[in-house]
Each structure stands twice: as C-alpha cells, then as structure tokens.
C-alpha positions as CSV (number, residue, x, y, z in Angstrom):
1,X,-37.8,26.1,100.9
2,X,-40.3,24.6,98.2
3,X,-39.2,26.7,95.9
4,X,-35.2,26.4,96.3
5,X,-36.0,22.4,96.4
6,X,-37.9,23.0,93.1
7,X,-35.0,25.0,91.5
8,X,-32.5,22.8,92.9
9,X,-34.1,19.9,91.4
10,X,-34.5,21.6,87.8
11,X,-30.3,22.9,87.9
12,X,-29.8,19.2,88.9
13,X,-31.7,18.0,85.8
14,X,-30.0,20.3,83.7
15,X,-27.0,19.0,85.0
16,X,-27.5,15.4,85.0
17,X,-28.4,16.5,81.0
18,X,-25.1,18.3,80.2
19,X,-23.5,15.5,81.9
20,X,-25.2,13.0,79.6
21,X,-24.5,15.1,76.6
22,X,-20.7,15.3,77.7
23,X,-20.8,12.0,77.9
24,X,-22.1,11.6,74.3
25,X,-19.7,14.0,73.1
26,X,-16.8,12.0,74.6
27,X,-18.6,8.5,73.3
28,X,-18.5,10.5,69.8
29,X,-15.2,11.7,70.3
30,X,-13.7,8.9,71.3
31,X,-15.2,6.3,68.4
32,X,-13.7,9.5,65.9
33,X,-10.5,9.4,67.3
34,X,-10.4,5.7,66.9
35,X,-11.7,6.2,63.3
36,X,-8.7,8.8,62.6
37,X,-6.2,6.1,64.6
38,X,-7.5,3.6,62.0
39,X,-7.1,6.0,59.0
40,X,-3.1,6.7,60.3
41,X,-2.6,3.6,60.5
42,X,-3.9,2.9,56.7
43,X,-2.5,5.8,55.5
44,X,1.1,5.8,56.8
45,X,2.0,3.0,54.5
46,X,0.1,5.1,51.5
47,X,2.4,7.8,52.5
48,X,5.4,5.2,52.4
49,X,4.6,4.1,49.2
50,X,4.3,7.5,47.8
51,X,7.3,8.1,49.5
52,X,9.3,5.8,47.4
53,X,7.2,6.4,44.3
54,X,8.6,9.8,44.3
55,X,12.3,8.8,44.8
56,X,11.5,6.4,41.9
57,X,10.4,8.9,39.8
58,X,13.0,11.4,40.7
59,X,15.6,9.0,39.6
60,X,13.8,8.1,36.8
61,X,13.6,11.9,35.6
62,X,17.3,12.5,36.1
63,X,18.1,9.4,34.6
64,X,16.3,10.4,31.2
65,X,17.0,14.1,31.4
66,X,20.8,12.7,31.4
67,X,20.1,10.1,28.6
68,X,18.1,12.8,26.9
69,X,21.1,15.2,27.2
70,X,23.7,13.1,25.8
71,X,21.7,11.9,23.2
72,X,21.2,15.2,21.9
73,X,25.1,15.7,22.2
74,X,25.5,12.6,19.7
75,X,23.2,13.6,17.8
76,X,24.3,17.2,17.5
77,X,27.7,15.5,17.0
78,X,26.8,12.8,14.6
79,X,24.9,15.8,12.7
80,X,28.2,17.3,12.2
81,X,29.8,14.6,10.9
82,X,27.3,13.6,8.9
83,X,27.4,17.7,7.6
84,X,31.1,17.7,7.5
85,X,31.0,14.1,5.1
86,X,28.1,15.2,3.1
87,X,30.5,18.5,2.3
88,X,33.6,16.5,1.1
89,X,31.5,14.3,-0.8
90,X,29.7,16.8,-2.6
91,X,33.6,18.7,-3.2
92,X,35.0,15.5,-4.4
93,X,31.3,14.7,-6.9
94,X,32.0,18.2,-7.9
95,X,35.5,17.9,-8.8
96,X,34.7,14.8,-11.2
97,X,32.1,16.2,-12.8
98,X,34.9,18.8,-14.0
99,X,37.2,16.7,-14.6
100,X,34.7,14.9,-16.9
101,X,33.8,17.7,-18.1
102,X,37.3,18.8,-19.0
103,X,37.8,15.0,-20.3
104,X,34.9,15.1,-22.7
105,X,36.0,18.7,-24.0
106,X,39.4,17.1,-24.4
107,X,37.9,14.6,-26.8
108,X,35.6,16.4,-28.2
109,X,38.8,18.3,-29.7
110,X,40.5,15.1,-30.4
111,X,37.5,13.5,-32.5
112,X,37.1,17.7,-34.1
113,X,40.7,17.4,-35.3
114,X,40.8,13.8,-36.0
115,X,37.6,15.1,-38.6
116,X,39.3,17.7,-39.9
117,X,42.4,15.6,-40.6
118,X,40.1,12.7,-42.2
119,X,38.2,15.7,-44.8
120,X,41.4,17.2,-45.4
121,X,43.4,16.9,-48.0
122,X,47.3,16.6,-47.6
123,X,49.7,18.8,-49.1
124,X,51.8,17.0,-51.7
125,X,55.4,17.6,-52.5
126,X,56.1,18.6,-55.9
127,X,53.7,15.9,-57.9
128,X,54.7,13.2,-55.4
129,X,51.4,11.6,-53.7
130,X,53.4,9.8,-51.0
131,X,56.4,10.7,-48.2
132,X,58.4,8.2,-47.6
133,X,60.6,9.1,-44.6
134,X,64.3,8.4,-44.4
135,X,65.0,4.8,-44.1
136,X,66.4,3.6,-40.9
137,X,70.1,1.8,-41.1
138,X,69.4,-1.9,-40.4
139,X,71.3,-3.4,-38.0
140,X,73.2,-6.2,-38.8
141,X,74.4,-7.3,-35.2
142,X,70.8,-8.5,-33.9
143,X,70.0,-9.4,-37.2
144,X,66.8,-12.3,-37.0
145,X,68.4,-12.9,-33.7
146,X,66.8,-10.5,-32.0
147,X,63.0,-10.9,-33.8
148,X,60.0,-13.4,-32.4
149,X,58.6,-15.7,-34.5
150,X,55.8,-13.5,-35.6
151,X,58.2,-11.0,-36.1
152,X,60.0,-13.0,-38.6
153,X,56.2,-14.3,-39.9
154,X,55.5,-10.5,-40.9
155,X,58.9,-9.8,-42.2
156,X,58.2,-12.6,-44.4
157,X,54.9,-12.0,-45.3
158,X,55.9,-8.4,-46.6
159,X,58.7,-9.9,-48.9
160,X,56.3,-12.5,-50.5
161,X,53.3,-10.1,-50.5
162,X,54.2,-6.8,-50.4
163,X,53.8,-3.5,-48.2
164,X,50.9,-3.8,-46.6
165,X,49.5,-1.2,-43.4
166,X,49.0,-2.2,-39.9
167,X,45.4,-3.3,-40.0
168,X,45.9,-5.6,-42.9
169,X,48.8,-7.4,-40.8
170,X,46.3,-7.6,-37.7
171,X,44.3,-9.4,-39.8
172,X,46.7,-11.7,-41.0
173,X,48.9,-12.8,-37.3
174,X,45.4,-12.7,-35.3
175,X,46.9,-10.0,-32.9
176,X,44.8,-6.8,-31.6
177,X,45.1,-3.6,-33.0
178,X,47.3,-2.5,-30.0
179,X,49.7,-5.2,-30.3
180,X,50.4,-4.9,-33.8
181,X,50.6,-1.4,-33.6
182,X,53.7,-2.3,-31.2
183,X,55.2,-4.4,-32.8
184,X,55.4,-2.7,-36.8
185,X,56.7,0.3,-34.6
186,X,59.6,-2.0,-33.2
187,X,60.5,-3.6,-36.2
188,X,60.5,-0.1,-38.0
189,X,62.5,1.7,-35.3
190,X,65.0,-1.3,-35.1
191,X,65.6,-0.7,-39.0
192,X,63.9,-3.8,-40.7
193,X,61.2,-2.1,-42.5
194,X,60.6,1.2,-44.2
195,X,57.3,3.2,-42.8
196,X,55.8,5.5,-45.9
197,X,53.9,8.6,-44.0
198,X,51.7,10.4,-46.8
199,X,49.0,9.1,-45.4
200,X,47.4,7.2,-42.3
201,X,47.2,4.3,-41.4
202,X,51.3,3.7,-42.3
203,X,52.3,1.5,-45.1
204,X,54.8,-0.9,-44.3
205,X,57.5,-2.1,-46.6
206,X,60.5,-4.3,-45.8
207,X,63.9,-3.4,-46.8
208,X,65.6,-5.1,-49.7
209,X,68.7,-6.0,-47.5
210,X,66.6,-7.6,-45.1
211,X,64.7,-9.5,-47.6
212,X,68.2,-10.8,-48.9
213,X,68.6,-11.5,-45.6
214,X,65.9,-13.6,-45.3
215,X,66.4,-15.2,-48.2
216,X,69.5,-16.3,-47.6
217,X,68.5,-17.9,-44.4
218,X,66.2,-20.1,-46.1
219,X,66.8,-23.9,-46.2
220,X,68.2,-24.6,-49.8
221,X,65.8,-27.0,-52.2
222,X,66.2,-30.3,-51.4
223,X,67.4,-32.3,-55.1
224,X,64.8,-34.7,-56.0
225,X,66.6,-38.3,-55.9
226,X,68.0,-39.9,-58.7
C-alpha cells in the first residue's frame, strides 16, 4: 500500500509537471500566435501595396513596350523617307553635275572655236580684203518715222563721222553692249545702214539715200539779219 501510495504520488508529480509544461507550451503558443496576428495585420497592407505596385508597373511596362513599338514604327518609317529623299537628292545633284558638265564642254567648244576663228585668217575674194553684203532696200514708208531718238542720233553720227562698228557706237550713246547690238541690227535689217562682214565686230555704214534723207530734214540756215 506504501509502495502504490509512493508510485501514485511520483505519476502524480509527473503529471502535475506535463501539465505545467502544457501549460507553458500553450502560454508560448499563444504569445506566438499573437505575434503572427500582429505580423498579418502589418503585412496585409505590405501585400496591398505590392499589390498595386505591380498593377502600376504592369501598366507602366505595356505602356512603354507600346510607346517603344510605335516609336520604332516612325522611326523605321521616317528612316525611309529620309532614305527615299536622300535618293532623289542625290539623282537630281547628279543630274546637274552633268548637265554642268555638258554645259562647260559646251563652252569649252565655243571659246575653242571662237580661238580658232580669232588666229585664223579669212579667205579673201579675189584681192578684195572686205565683204560687203548686199545692201538692204530702204524703206521709204517708215522713213525717220519709225526710228527713236538714238536711232536717228547714230544715223547721224555715221553720216558726219563715218562707218564706225558696234563697240565704237556703245561708246558714243552710253548704251550696253547688248542694247546696241539690238539696235545696229534693227536699223540694218529695216534697210538704213549697210553692215560690211569681212570681219568681226561688223562695220556699219549708212546708206547714201538715207543720208540725203537726213539731210534734207534738217532745219535750213537761218539768214543772219540785215
């Protein structure tokens, strides 16, 4: 009886011991499941945040990858333009530079034979040093009518002084070279002067009937009183 007593009292120590450690355990357990309840609770608005973060960032990756997609697309398509410009220009610069090139073998000739024509001697005819073409019929209907004043100014400059070639008239009226070219071929062609070709530049000579003609026009000397 002792002895069940003794081993009834040591299982009932043992027991009161497990009880205390289960006790403990729970005490433990029960301040970690707190500790986990007050981690949830921190972390579930991490999570939330993250949450959103990732929406963000999804948005934000489609959003470039789209912006990054058409931009390549201009660019690719600017790149064409830009190739199919650069081509036309490059056509066209190529184009002038022939025709400049053509140009400049053009008057490369021109100045050759211009040379050749200045070193040359011209053939005469028969002893005669100058050709003087076929004079043109004058004619009488437009008469001075039909002539400017600097017209009439070289027409009577050639009676009074003489044949005379196109450069020495410039001089004299103060026109350019182009004008006065123009106009000594109008008066010629229109039959008031006589052009002699043996030689450039063109002599000029005015034709005796038109001379008269101008003469005749002519106020008559006044008598000095008596």
């Amino acid at each position: 009886m002792l002895s069940f007593n003794r081993e009834l009292k040591r299982q009932s120590e043992k027991f009161d011991s497990m009880v205390s450690r289960v006790e403990g355990s729970y005490s433990t357990a029960e301040a970690s499941f707190r500790k986990v309840e007050r981690l949830e609770n921190l972390i579930e608005p991490i999570e939330t945040q993250l949450i959103a973060i990732k929406q963000t960032q999804q948005t934000l990756t489609h959003d470039i990858t789209a912006n990054l997609s058409e931009n390549i697309q201009n660019n690719t398509n600017l790149k064409t333009e830009l190739t199919s410009e650069i081509t036309t220009l490059q056509a066209k610069l190529q184009e002038m530079i022939t025709t400049q090139q053509t140009l400049q073998n053009r008057i490369a000739g021109f100045e050759e034979q211009v040379q050749k024509l200045s070193v040359e001697p011209r053939p005469q005819l028969e002893g005669r040093t100058e050709v003087i073409l076929p004079p043109v019929p004058i004619r009488r209907d437009k008469a001075l009518a039909a002539l400017t004043e600097t017209e009439i100014a070289v027409l009577e400059m050639l009676a009074k002084e003489g044949a005379k070639t196109a450069p020495e008239i410039k001089e004299r009226v103060h026109l350019s070279r182009e004008h006065t070219a123009r106009l000594m071929k109008k008066i010629y062609e229109e039959g008031y002067v006589e052009r002699e070709a043996g030689k450039i530049p063109f002599r000029y000579t005015i034709k005796k009937e038109m001379e008269a003609l101008l003469q005749k026009t002519e106020p008559p000397p006044t008598a000095p009183p008596t």
